[in-house]
C-alpha positions as a LaTeX table, in Angstrom:
\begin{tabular}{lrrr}
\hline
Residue & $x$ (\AA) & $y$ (\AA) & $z$ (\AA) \\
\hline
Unk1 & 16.69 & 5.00 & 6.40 \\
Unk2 & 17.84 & 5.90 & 3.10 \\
Unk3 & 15.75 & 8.15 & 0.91 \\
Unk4 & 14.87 & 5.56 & $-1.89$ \\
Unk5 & 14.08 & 2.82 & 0.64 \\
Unk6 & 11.47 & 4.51 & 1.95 \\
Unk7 & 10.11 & 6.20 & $-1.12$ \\
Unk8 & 9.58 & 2.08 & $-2.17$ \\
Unk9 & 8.15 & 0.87 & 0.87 \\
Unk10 & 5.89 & 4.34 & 0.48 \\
Unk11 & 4.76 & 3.21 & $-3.00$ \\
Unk12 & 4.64 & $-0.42$ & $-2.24$ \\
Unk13 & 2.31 & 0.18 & 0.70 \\
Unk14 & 0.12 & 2.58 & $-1.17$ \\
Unk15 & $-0.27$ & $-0.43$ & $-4.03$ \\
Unk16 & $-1.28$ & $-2.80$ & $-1.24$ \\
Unk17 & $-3.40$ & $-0.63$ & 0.43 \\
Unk18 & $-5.78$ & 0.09 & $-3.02$ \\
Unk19 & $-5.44$ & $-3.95$ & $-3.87$ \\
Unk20 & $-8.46$ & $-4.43$ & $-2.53$ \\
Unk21 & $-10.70$ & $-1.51$ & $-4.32$ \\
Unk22 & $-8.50$ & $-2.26$ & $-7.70$ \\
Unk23 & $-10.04$ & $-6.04$ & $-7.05$ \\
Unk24 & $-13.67$ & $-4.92$ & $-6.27$ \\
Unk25 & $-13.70$ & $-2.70$ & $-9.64$ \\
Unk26 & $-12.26$ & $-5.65$ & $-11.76$ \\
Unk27 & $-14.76$ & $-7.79$ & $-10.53$ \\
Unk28 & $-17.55$ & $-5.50$ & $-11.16$ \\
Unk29 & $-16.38$ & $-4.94$ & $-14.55$ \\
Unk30 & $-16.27$ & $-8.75$ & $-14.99$ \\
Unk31 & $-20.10$ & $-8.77$ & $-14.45$ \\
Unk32 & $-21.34$ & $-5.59$ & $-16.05$ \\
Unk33 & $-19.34$ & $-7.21$ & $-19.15$ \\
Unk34 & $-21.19$ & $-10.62$ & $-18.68$ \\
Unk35 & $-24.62$ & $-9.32$ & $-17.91$ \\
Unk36 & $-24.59$ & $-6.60$ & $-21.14$ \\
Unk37 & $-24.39$ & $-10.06$ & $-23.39$ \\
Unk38 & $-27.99$ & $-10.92$ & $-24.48$ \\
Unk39 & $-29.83$ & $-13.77$ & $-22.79$ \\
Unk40 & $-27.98$ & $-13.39$ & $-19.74$ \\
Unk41 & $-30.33$ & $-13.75$ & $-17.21$ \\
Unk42 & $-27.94$ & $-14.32$ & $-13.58$ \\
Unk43 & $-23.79$ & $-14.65$ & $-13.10$ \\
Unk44 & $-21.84$ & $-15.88$ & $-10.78$ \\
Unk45 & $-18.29$ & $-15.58$ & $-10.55$ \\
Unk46 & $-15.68$ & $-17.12$ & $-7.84$ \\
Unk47 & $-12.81$ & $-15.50$ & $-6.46$ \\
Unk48 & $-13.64$ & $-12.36$ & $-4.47$ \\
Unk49 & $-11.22$ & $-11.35$ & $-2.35$ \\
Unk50 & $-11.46$ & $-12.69$ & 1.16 \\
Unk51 & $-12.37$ & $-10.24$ & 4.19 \\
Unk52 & $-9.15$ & $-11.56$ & 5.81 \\
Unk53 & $-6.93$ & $-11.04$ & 2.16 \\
Unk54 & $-8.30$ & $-7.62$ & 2.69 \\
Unk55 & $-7.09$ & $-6.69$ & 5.71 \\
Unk56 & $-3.70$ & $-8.52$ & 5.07 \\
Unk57 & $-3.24$ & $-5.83$ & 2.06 \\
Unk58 & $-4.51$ & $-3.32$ & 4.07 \\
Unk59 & $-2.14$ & $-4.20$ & 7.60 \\
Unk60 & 0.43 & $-4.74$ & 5.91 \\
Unk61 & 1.03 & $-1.81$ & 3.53 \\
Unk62 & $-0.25$ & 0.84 & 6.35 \\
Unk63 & 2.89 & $-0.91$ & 8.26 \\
Unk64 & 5.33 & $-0.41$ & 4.88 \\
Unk65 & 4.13 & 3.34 & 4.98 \\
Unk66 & 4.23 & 3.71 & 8.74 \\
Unk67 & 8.18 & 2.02 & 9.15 \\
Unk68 & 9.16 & 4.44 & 6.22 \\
Unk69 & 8.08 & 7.53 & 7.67 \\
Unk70 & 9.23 & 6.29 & 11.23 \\
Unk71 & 13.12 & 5.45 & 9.51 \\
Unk72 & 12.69 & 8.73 & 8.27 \\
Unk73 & 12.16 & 10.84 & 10.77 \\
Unk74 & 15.02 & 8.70 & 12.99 \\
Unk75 & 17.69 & 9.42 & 10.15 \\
Unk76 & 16.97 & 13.36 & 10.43 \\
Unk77 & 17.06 & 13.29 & 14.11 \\
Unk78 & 20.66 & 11.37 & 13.54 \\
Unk79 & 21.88 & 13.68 & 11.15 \\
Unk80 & 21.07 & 16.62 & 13.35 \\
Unk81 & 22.32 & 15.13 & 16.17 \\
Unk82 & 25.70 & 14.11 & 14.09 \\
Unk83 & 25.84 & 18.13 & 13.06 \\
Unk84 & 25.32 & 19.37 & 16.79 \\
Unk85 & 28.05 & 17.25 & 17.64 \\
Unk86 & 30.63 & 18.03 & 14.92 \\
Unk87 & 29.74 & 22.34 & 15.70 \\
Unk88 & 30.68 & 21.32 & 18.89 \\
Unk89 & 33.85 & 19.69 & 18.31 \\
Unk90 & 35.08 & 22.60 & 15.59 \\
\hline
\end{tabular}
């Protein structure tokens, strides 16, 4: 795998992975902001993220990360074994 496809799919994954905790802090932000008005008394708010969106975000950019460092590592063992053979042959 080439070096800056898997330095994307590394930073891509990362940003899905922390999706979910970036969500969480907006929303608590959203009702510390609401309940600091005066004569706020209770707040709702829809739109949490969904257990399952979660681990979506979470599956899904642990795989990005995972198939980058697995291309990788196949691509150096390639290379070496591309070098052993061309010592050989010289």
């Amino acid at each position: 795998m080439k070096t800056p496809i898997a330095v994307t799919l590394i930073i891509m994954g990362a940003l899905l992975v922390m999706t979910p905790v970036v969500a969480d802090y907006f929303y608590q932000q959203n009702i510390v902001a609401l309940m600091a008005r005066s004569g706020v008394s209770g707040v709702t708010l829809a739109g949490q993220m969904s257990e399952f969106y979660r681990f979506g975000c979470w599956l899904t950019g642990s795989g990005m990360i995972g198939i980058a460092v697995l291309g990788s590592r196949h691509r150096r063992r390639d290379e070496a074994e591309y070098q052993n053979l061309a010592t050989r042959a010289a």
